[in-house]
C-alpha positions as a Python dict, from the first residue, in 0.01 Angstrom:
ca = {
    (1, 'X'): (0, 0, 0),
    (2, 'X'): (43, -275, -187),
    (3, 'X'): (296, -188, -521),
    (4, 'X'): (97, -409, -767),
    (5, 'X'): (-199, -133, -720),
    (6, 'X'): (69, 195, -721),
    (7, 'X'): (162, 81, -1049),
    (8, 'X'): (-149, 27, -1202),
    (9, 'X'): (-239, 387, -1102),
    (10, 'X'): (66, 518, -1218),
    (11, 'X'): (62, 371, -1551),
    (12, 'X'): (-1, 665, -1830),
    (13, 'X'): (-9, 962, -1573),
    (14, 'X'): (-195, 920, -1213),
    (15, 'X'): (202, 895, -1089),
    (16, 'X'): (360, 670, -840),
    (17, 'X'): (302, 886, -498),
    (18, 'X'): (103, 1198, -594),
    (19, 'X'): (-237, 959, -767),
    (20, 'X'): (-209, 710, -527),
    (21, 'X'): (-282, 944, -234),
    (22, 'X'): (-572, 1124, -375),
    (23, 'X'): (-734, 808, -531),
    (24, 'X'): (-795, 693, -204),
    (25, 'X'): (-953, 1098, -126),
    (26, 'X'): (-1289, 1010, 23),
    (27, 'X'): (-1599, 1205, -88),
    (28, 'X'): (-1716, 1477, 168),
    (29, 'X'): (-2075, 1702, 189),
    (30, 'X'): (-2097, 1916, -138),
    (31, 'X'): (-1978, 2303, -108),
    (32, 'X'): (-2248, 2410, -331),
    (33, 'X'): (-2575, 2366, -526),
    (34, 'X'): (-2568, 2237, -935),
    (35, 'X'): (-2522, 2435, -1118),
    (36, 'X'): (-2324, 2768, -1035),
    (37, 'X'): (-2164, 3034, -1193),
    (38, 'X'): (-1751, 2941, -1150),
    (39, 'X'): (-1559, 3256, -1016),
    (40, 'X'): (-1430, 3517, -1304),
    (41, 'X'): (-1275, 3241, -1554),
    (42, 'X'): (-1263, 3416, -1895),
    (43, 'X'): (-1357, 3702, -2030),
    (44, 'X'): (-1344, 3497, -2366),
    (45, 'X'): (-1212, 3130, -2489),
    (46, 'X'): (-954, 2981, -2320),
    (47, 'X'): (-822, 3330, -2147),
    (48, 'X'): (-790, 3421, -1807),
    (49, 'X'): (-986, 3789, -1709),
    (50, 'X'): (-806, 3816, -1393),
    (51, 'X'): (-495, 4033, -1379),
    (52, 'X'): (-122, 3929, -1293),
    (53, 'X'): (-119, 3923, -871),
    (54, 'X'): (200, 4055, -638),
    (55, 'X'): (231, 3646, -583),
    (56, 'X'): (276, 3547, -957),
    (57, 'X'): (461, 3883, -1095),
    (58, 'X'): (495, 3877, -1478),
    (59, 'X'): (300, 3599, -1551),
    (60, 'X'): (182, 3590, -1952),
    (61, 'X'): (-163, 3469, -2030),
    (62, 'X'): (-139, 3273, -2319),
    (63, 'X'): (-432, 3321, -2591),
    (64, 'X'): (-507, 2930, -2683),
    (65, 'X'): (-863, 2856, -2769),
    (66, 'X'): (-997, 2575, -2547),
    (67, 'X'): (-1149, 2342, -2753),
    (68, 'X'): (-1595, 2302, -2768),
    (69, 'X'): (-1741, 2003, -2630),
    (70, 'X'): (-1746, 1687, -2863),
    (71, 'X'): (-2039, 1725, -3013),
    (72, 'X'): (-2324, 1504, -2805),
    (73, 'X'): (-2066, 1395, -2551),
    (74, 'X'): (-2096, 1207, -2256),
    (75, 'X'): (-1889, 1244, -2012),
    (76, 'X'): (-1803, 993, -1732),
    (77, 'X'): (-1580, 899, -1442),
    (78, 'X'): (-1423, 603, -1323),
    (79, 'X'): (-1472, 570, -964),
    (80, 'X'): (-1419, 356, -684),
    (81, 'X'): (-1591, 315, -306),
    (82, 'X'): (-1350, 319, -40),
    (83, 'X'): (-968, 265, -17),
    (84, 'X'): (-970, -115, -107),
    (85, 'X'): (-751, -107, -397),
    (86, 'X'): (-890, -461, -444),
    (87, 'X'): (-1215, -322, -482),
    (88, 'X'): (-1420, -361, -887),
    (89, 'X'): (-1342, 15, -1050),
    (90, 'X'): (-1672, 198, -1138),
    (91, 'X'): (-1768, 392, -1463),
    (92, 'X'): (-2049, 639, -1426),
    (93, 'X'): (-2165, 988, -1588),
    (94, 'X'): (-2073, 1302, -1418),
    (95, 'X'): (-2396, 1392, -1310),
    (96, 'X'): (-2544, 1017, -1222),
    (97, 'X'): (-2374, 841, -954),
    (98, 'X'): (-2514, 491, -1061),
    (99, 'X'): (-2286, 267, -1184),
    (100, 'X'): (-2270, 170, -1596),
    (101, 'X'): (-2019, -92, -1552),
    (102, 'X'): (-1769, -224, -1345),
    (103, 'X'): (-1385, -341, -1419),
    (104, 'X'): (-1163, -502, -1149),
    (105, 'X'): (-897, -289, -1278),
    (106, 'X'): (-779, -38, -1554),
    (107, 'X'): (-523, 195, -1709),
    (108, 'X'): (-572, 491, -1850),
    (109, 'X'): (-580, 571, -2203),
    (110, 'X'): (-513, 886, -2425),
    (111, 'X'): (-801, 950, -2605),
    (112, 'X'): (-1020, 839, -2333),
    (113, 'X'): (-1267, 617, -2495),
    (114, 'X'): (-1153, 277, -2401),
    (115, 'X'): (-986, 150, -2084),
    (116, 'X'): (-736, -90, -2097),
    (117, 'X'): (-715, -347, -1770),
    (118, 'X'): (-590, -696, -1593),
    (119, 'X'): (-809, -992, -1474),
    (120, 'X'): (-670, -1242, -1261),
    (121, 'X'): (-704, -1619, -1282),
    (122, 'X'): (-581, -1881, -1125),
    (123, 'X'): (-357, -1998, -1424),
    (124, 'X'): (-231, -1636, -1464),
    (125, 'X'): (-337, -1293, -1589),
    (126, 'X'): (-577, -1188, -1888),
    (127, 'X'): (-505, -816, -2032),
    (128, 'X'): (-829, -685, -2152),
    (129, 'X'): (-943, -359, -2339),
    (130, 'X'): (-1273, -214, -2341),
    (131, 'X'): (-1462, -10, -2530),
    (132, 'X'): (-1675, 259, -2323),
    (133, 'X'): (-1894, 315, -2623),
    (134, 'X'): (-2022, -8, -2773),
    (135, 'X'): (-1943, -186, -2447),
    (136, 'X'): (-1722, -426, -2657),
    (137, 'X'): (-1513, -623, -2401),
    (138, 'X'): (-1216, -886, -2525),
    (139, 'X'): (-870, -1040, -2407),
    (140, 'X'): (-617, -883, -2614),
    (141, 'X'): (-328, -1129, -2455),
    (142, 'X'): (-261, -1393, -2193),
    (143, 'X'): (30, -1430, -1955),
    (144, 'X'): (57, -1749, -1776),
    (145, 'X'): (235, -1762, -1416),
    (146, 'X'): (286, -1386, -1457),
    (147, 'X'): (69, -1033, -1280),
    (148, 'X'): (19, -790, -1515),
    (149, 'X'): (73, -453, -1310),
    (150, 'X'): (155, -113, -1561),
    (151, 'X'): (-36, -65, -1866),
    (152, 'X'): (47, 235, -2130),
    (153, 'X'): (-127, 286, -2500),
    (154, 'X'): (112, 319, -2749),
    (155, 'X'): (67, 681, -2901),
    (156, 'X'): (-119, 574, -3200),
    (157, 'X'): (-344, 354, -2969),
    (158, 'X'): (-259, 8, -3176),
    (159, 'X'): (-89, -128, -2845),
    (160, 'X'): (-34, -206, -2509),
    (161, 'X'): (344, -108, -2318),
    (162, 'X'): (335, -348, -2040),
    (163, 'X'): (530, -404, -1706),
    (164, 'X'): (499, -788, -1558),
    (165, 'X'): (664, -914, -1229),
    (166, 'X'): (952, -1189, -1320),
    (167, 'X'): (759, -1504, -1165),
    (168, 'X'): (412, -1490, -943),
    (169, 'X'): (474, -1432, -642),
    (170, 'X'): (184, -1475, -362),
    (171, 'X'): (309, -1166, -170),
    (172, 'X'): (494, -902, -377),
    (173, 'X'): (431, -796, -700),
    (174, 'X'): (758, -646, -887),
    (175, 'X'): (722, -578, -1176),
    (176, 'X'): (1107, -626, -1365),
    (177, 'X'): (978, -693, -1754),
    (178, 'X'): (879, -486, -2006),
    (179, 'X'): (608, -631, -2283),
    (180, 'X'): (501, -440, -2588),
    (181, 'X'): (154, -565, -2698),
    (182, 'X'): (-41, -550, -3010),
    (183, 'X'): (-395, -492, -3010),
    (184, 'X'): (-511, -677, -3287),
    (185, 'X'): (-322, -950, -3333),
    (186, 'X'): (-235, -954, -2941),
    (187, 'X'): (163, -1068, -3029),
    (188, 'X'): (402, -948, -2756),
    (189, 'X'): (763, -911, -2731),
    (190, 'X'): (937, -859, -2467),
    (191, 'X'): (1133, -496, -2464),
    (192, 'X'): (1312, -420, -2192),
    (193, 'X'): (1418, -619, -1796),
    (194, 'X'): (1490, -394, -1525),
    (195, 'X'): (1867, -343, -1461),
    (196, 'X'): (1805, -145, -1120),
    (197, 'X'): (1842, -319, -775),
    (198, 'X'): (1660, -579, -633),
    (199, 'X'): (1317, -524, -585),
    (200, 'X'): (1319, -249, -795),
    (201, 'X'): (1016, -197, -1018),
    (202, 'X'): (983, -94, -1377),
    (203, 'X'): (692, 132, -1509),
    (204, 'X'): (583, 187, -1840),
    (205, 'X'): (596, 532, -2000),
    (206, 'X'): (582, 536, -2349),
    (207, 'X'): (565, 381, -2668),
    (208, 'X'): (637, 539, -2972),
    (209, 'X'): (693, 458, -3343),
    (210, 'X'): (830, 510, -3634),
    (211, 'X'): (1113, 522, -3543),
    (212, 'X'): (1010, 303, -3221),
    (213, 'X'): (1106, 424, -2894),
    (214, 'X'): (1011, 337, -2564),
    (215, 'X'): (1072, 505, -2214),
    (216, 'X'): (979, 386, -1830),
    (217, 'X'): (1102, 441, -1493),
    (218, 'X'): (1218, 241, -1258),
    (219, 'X'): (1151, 279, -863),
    (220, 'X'): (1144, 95, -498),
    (221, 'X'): (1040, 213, -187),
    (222, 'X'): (886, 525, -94),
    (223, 'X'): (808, 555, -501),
    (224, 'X'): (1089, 734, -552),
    (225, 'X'): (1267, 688, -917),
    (226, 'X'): (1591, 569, -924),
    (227, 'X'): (1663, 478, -1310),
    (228, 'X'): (1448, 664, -1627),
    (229, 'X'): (1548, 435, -1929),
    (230, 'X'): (1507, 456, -2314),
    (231, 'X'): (1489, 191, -2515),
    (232, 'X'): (1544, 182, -2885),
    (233, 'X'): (1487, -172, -3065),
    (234, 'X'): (1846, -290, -3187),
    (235, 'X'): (2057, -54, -2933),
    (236, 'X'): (2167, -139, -2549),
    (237, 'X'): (1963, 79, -2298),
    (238, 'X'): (2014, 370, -2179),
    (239, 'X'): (1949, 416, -1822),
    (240, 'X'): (2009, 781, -1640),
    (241, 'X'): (2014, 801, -1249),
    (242, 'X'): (1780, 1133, -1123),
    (243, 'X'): (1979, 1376, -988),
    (244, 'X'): (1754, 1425, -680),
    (245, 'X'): (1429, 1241, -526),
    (246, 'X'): (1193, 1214, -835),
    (247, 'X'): (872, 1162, -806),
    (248, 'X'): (570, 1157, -1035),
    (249, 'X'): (674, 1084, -1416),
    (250, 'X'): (451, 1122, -1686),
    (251, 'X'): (464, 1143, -2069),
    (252, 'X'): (271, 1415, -2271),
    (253, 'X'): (-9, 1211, -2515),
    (254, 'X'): (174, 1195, -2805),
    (255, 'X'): (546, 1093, -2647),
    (256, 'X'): (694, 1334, -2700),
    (257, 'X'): (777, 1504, -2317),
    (258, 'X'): (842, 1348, -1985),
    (259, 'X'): (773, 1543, -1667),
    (260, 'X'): (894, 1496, -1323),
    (261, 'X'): (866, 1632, -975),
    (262, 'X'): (1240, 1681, -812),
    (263, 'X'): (1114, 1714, -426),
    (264, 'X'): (1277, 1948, -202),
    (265, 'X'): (1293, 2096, 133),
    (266, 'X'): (990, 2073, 309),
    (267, 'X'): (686, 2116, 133),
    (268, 'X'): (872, 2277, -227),
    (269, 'X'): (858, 2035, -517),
    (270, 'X'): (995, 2150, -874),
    (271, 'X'): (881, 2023, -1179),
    (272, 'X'): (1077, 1983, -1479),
    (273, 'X'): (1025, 1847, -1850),
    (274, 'X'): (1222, 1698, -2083),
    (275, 'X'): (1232, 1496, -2428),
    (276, 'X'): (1172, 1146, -2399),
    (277, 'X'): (1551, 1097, -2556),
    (278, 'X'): (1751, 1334, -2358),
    (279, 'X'): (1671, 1339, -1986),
    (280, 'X'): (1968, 1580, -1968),
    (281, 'X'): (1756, 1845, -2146),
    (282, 'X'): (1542, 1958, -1892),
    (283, 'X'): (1304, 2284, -1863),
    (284, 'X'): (1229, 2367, -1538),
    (285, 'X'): (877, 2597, -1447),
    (286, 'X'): (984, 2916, -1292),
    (287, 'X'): (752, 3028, -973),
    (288, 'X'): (722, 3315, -836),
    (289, 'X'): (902, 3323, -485),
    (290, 'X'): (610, 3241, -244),
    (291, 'X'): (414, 2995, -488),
    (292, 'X'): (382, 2627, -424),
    (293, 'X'): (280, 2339, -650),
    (294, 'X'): (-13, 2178, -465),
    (295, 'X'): (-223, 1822, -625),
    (296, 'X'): (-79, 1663, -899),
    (297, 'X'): (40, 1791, -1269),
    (298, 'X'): (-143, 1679, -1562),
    (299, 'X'): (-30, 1689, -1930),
    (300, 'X'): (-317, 1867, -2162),
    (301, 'X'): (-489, 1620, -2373),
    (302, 'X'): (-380, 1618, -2736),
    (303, 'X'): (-93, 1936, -2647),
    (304, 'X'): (240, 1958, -2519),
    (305, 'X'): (148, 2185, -2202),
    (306, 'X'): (95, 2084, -1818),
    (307, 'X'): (-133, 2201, -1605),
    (308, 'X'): (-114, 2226, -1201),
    (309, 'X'): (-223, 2345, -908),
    (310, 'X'): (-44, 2672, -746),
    (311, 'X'): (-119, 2890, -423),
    (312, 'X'): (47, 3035, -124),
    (313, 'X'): (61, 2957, 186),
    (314, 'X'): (-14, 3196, 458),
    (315, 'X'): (137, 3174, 805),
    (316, 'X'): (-186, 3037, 956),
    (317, 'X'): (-143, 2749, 665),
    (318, 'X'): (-455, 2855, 459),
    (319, 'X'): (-399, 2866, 117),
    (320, 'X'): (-409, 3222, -77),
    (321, 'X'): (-441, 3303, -471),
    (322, 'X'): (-497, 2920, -597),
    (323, 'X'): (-546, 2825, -945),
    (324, 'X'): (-518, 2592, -1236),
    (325, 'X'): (-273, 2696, -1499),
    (326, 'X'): (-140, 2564, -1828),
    (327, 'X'): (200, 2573, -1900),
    (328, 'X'): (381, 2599, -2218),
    (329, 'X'): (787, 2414, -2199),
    (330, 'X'): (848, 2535, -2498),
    (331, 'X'): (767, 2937, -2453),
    (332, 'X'): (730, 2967, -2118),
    (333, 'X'): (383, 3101, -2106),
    (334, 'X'): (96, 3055, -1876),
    (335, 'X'): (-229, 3073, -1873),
    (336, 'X'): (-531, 3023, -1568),
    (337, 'X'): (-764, 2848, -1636),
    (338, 'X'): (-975, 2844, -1316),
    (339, 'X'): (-925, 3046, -984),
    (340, 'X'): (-1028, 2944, -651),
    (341, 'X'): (-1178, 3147, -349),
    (342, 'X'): (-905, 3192, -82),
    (343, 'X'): (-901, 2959, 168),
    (344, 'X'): (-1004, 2631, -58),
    (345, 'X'): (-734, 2375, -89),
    (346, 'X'): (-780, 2154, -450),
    (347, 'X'): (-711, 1796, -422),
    (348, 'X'): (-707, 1558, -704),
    (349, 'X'): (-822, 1720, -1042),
    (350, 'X'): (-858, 1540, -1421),
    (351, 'X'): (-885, 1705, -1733),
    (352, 'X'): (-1149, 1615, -2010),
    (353, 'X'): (-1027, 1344, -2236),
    (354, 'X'): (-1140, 1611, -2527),
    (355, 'X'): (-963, 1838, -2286),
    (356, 'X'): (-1338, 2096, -2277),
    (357, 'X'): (-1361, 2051, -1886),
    (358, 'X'): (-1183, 2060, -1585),
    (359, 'X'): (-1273, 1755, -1310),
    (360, 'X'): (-1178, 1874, -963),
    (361, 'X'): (-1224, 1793, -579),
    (362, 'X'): (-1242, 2107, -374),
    (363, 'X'): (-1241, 2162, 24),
    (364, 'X'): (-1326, 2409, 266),
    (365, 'X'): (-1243, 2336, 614),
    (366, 'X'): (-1392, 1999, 658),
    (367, 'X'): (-1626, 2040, 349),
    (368, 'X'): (-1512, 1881, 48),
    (369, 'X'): (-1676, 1803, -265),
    (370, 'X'): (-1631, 1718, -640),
    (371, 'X'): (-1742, 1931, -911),
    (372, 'X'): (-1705, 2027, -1314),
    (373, 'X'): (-1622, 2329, -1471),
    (374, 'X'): (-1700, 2372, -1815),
    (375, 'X'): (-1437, 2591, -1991),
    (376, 'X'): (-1582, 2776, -2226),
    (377, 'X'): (-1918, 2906, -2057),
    (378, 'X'): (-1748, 2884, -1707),
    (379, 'X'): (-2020, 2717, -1592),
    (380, 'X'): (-1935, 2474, -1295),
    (381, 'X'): (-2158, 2187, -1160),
    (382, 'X'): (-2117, 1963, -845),
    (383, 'X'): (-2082, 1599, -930),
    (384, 'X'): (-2313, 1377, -716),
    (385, 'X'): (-2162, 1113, -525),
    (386, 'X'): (-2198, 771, -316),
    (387, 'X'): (-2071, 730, -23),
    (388, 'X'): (-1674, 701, -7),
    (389, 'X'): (-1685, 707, -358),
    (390, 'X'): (-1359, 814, -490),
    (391, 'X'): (-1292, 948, -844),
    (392, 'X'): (-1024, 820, -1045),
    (393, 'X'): (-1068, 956, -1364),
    (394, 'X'): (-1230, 1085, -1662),
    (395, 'X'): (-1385, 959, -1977),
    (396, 'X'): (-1584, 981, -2279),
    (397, 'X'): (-1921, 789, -2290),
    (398, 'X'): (-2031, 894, -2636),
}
């Protein structure tokens, strides 16, 4: 896969590896009829009913309210059809498959509302934002001779943390330069130029201010990162080595965290946090003994807690006991948020951008489907679908 397009996907939390395998997840026969009743979520807001199992001993619900639906909300996806990375991206609803609009490419945003993405010409590349409610489209900067490939909002969504390959190249696209952009006046200055080996690329992670801060990774082939850097305006770099094979970074919304997945023997993963200043800091998530992360790990819209996927694995390799949790760093606790029948494996999932919903892909067998659980009624709905349509992300409409 080309690394232009694993960048792009990577670029405020679909991760290097882990997104760009279940972008290209192609839509299956749905599991169920719309709407149905999800299975035991909570017995009130933003609690789990079920009880502690012998596969996740000790583990602490954690009584956080999950937040209503913004008020007269619309929800939508960005999709694509097929695994043609080259392919237009499509925003729709949730529950209509046809297409609103079209983009040729994108990066995700925090609140959710506007998508920020790159159009190619033949003089260079135009980075554009767009705003999902009034449809307002415009070029926010121009690079000439240059490919635009990571994109990042700053946390108070007034700009654009870049990454841009060196010169245009018409094969690879490595991106070594790091651009901060402002919306409004669309000045850039150049932040940061990647100090790892050659053909190493550099990913944007965050921008913060006041004071002003930046982080981003750098990684090669196989999407492993090599280098996680901070930047401070006025200081020299600093650049820390992973001590392992990390995959997957991703900053919480408001800059704050960084998470990681430190891959280990066979199919165990761990993932850690730390504070965008210190990677030496680290929190690691404690599992019980037979648990596995499965799908990707998400930070919670507006919060400082993760969510993921956990089950076990049985010795005929069906999956027992799997959920969707959110984690706490900070205390430790947990809470589910939505179980899963035994046997179902969950493939890619999105939260909400007003973080009410969870968006999830489920299979059974050979069946797989997406569909939409509400979080406070518990109410989950299957999410009609083209053909080899695959979903990409969440949004809000109105």
């Amino acid at each position: 896969m080309n690394p232009r397009s694993r960048a792009v996907l990577a670029a405020a939390g679909l991760g290097v590896v882990t997104v760009l395998l279940l972008a290209v997840a192609v839509a299956q026969p749905t599991l169920a009829p719309s709407p149905t009743p999800s299975a035991a979520i909570f017995s009130s807001p933003g609690v789990s009913s079920a009880p502690a199992t012998s596969a996740s001993p000790g583990q602490t619900v954690v009584a956080t309210a999950t937040p209503m639906s913004t008020a007269g909300a619309l929800f939508g996806l960005i999709s694509r059809q097929g695994t043609d990375f080259r392919a237009p991206m499509v925003i729709r609803t949730e529950s209509d498959a046809t297409p609103i609009r079209t983009v040729q490419s994108f990066g995700l945003v925090s609140d959710g509302s506007r998508v920020a993405y790159w159009l190619e010409n033949a003089d260079g590349t135009e980075l554009h934002t767009l705003e999902l409610k009034s449809g307002i489209d415009r070029i926010v900067a121009r690079f000439p001779d240059r490919r635009g490939i990571g994109i990042v909002w700053s946390t108070d969504g007034a700009g654009l943390l870049v990454s841009l390959d060196e010169a245009r190249h018409p094969q690879f696209f490595i991106a070594r330069v790091l651009v901060a952009v402002e919306i409004s006046s669309g000045t850039t200055r150049e932040v940061y130029r990647g100090i790892g080996p050659s053909g190493a690329s550099v990913t944007p992670l965050v921008w913060r201010r006041s004071p002003e801060i930046f982080a981003a990774y750098e990684t090669g082939p196989g999407g492993f990162h090599f280098g996680y850097t901070v930047i401070r305006p006025g200081q020299a770099p600093t650049r820390t080595e992973p001590d392992g094979q990390v995959i997957d970074m991703r900053s919480s919304s408001d800059g704050a965290l960084i998470s990681g997945l430190w891959l280990g023997a066979g199919p165990m993963s761990v993932l850690k946090v730390w504070p965008v200043e210190d990677f030496s800091d680290k929190t690691e998530l404690k599992l019980a003994g037979p648990e596995r992360l499965h799908s990707s790990v998400l930070w919670w819209p507006g919060r400082r807690e993760i969510t993921f996927v956990v089950a076990v694995r049985l010795a005929d390799g069906a999956l027992s006991n799997t959920r969707i949790e959110r984690w706490d760093p900070a205390s430790g606790t947990r809470a589910v948020l939505k179980r899963f029948p035994d046997g179902t494996t969950v493939g890619p999932y999105f939260i909400r951008a007003d973080g009410s919903g969870l968006v999830t892909r489920v299979s059974q067998g050979r069946l797989a489907a997406w569909e939409v659980t509400d979080l406070r009624s518990g109410a989950t709905s299957a999410i009609p679908q083209l053909q080899d349509e695959a979903i990409l992300g969440s949004v809000i409409l109105k």
